[in-house]
C-alpha positions as CSV (number, residue, x, y, z in Angstrom):
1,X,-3.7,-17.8,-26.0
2,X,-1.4,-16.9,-29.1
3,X,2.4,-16.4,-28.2
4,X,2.3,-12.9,-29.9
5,X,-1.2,-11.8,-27.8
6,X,1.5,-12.7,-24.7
7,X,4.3,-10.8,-25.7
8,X,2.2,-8.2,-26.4
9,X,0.7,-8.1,-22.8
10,X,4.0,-8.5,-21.1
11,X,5.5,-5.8,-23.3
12,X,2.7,-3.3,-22.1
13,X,2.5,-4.3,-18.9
14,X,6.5,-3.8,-18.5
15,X,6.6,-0.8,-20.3
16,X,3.8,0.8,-18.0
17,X,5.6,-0.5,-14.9
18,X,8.9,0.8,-15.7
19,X,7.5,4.1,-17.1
20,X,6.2,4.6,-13.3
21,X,8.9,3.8,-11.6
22,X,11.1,6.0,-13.0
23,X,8.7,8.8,-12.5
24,X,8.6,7.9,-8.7
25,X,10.8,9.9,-6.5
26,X,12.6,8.8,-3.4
27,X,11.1,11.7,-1.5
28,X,7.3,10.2,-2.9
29,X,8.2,7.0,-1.5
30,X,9.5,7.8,1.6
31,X,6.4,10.0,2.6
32,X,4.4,6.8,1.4
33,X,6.6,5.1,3.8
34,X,6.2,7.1,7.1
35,X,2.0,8.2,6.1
36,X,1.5,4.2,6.2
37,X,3.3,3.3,9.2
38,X,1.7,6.4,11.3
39,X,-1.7,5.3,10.2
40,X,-0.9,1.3,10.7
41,X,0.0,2.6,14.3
42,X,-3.0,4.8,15.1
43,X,-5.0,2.4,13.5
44,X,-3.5,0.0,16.2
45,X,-3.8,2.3,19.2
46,X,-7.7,2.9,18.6
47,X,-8.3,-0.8,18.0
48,X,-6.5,-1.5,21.7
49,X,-8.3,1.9,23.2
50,X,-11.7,1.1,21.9
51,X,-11.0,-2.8,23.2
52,X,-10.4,-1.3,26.2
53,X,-13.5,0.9,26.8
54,X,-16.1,-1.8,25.7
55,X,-14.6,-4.2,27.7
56,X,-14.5,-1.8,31.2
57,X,-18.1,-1.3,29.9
58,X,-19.2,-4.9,29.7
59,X,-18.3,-5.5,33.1
């Protein structure tokens, strides 16, 4: 791989990373944020109900 074909990528890639960030707001994130963790819990909670059911069920 040719130095300059590296910069090149780097350069782009940075550029595209930073250009994103900055047009990111702290509101954006934050709802991000909270959205993930709600679902990561519900998610959770019908994992252990489901367990639950097929196991009273199985018996």
């Amino acid at each position: 791989m040719d130095f300059s074909e590296l910069n090149t990528k780097a350069g782009f890639l940075g550029g595209t990373l930073f250009s994103i960030a900055l047009n990111i707001s702290l509101d954006a994130i934050l709802f991000t944020v909270v959205m993930a963790s709600i679902g990561a819990s519900v998610s959770y909670l019908v994992a252990k109900l489901l367990n639950y059911i097929f196991s009273f069920f199985k018996k």
